[in-house]
C-alpha positions in Angstrom: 58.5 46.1 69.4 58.9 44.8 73.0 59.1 41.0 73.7 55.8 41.5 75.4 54.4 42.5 72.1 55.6 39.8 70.7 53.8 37.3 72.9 50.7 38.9 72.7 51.1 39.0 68.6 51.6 35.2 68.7 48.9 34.3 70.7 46.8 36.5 69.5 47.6 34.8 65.6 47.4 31.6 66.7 43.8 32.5 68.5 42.6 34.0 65.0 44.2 31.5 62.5 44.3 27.6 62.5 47.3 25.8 62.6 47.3 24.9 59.3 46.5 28.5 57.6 49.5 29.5 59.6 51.9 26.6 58.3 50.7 28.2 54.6 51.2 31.5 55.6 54.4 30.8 56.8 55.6 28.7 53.5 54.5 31.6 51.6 56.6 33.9 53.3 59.7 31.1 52.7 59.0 31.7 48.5 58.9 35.3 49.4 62.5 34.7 50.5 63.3 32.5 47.9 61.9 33.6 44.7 61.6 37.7 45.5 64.0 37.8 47.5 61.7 39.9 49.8 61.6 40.1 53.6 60.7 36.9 55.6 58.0 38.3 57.5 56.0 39.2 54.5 53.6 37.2 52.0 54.0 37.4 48.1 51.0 39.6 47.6 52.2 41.9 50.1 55.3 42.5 48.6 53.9 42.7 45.3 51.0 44.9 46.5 53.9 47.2 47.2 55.4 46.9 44.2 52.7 47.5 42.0 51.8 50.4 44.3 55.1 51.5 44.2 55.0 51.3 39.9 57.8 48.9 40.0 55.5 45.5 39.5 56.8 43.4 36.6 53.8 42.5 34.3 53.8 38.6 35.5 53.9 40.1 39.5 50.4 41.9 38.1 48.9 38.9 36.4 49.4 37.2 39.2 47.6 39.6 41.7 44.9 39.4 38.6 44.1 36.2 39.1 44.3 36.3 43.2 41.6 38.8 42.6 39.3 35.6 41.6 40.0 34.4 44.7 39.5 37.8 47.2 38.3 40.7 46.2 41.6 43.1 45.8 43.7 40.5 47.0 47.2 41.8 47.0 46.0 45.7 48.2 44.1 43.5 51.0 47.3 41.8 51.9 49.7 44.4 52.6 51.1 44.2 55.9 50.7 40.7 56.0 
């Protein structure tokens, strides 16, 4: 990706998202880090999206996306990318 890109991603976030919904986005992807030890530009359903695609969700990673489904429809299959 070219630093161009990477301008035009930014503002094209911060056009689309509040300030705030970024600041939660952003502390999710820190417990992603943290607790999953996953990669810091990804959320905790995304990574466990993939995981449970991938047949290699533990069964508290799948509760969890259980109850996110309460929230939004198919949360965690919604997610992936993010």
């Amino acid at each position: 990706m070219k630093k161009r890109d990477l301008v035009w991603k930014f503002e094209y976030d911060a056009e689309k998202r509040s300030r705030i919904a970024r600041l939660l986005i952003s502390i999710d992807q820190f417990f992603n880090v943290l607790v999953w030890n996953g990669s810091q530009d990804e959320t905790i359903s995304s990574h466990i999206g993939r995981r449970i695609a991938d047949g290699r969700a533990f069964k508290a990673e799948i509760l969890l996306c259980s109850v996110l489904k309460k929230i939004q429809s198919n949360h965690c299959n919604r997610s992936l990318g993010e």
